[in-house]
C-alpha positions in Angstrom: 0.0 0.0 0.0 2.6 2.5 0.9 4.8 1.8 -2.3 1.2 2.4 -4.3 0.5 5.9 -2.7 4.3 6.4 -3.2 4.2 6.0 -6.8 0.9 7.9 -7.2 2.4 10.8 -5.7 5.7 10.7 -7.9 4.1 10.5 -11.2 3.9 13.8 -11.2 6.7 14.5 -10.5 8.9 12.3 -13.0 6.7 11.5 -15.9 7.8 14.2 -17.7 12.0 13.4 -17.8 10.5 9.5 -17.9 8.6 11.0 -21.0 12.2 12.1 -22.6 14.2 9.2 -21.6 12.2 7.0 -23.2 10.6 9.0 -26.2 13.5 8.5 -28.8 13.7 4.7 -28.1 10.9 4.6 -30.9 13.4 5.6 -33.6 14.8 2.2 -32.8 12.6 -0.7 -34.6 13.4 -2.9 -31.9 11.4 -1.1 -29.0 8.9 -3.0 -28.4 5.0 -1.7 -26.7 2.6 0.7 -27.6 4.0 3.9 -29.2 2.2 7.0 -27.7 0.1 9.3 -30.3 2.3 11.8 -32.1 5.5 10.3 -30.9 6.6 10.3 -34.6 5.4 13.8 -35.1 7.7 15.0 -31.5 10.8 12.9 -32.3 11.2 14.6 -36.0 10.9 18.4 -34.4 12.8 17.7 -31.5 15.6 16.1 -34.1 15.3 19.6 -35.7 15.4 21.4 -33.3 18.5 20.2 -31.6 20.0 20.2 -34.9 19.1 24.1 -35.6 19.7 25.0 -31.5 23.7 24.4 -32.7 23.9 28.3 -34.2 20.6 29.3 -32.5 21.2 30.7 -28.7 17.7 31.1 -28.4 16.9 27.2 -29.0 19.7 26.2 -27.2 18.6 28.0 -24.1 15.1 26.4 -24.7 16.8 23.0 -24.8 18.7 23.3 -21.9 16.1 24.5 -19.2 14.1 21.5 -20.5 17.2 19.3 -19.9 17.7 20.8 -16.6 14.1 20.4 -16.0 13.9 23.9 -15.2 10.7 23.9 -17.3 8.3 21.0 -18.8 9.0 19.6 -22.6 5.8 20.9 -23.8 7.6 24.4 -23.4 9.8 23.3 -26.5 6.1 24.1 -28.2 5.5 27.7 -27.3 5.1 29.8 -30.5 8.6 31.8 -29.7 10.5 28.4 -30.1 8.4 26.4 -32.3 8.7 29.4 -35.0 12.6 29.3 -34.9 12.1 25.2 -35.3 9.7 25.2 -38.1 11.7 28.4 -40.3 13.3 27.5 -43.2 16.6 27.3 -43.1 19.0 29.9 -44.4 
C-alpha cells in the first residue's frame, strides 16, 4: 500500500524526464510496446530542433532548461520556439 501511494504521488513529479528518456527509443525498430500518439510527429521536431539550436542561442537556451528540467517539454512548443524550429533554413 505505501509503495502504491508512493508512486501515485511521484508521477507527477517524473513522468515528464521518464517522458524524454524513453521518447526516442521509438526511432529504434526494436522497442517493443505501444507507441504513444504523435511520438513520430515530436521525435522529428525535437531532431530539428537540436539540430538548428547548434547556431541558434535562443533554441539552445530552450533545450537546456528542459534538460535541466527547469521547465516542462511541452515548453519546446510555445510559438517563440516552435517558430525558430519550423523556419526554413538559411
Amino acid at each position: 500500500r505505501l509503495a502504491l501511494r508512493f508512486f501515485e504521488r511521484a508521477e507527477p513529479v517524473v513522468d515528464s524526464p521518464w517522458s524524454i528518456a524513453v521518447g526516442g527509443d521509438f526511432e529504434f525498430p526494436q522497442t517493443r510496446g505501444p507507441k504513444p500518439p504523435g511520438t513520430d510527429l515530436f521525435n522529428r521536431y525535437v531532431a530539428r530542433l537540436m539540430s538548428k539550436a547548434q547556431s541558434d542561442g535562443r533554441l539552445r537556451e530552450a533545450l537546456y532548461r528542459v534538460f535541466m528540467m527547469e521547465r516542462p517539454p511541452t515548453s519546446l512548443l510555445r510559438p517563440s520556439v516552435a517558430w525558430r524550429v519550423l523556419a526554413p533554413a538559411v
